[in-house]
Phi, psi and omega in degrees: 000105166276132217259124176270092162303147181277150174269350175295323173305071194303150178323315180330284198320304168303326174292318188314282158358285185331289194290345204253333153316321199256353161279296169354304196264017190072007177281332179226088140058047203302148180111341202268184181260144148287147205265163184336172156282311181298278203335286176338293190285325169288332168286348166257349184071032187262153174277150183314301205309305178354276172336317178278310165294344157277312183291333153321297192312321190275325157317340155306312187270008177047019141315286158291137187248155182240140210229093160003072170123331205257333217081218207259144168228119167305135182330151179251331175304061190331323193291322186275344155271017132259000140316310177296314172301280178003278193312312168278012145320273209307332197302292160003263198312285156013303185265002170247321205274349163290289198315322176252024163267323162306320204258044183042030151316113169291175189273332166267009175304290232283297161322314186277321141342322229232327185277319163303272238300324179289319190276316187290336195282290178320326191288329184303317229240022186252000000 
């Protein structure tokens, strides 16, 4: 998987992303092994420190565990990868409800916008 980076963004942040996205959606397991860190910077096409420096970060969050010799394992710990779903729930909205408070949108234009925008979305995906 090559990753396209934003240059606003440092890289770390985007890999963090990356991998927490694909534990969220179940594209990666808890429990399962992450693949090397080298492995890892040839499949986003990133330098190793990079690499290393985003899975440190999720090690700090204790998404990833790190097991001495064996690598990296994602947390088994389900409640804290809904949490992480939450936070990135929380992040989203957070980030459309700025935007469109910039383009002077009220909080019900938005509410209501957003429940059109799920039913037209549900009819396309029917």
């Amino acid at each position: 998987m090559i990753l396209k980076f934003d240059d606003k963004i440092p890289i770390y942040l985007q890999i963090q992303n990356y991998l927490n996205r694909q534990i969220i959606s179940g594209k990666i397991l808890p429990g399962a092994q992450l693949p090397s860190v080298r492995q890892l910077a040839v499949e986003v096409t990133a330098n190793v420190n990079t690499v290393q420096r985003a899975l440190s970060q999720m090690i700090d969050e204790k998404i990833i565990v790190p097991q001495r010799g064996r690598g990296n394992f994602v947390t088994v710990d389900v409640e804290l990868i809904e949490q992480l779903k939450m936070k990135l729930i929380d992040e989203q909205f957070a980030l459309v409800y700025r935007q469109l408070h910039d383009l002077n949108f009220s909080d019900a234009e938005i509410i209501d916008k957003f429940v059109e925008y799920v039913k037209n979305r549900g009819a396309l995906d029917e």
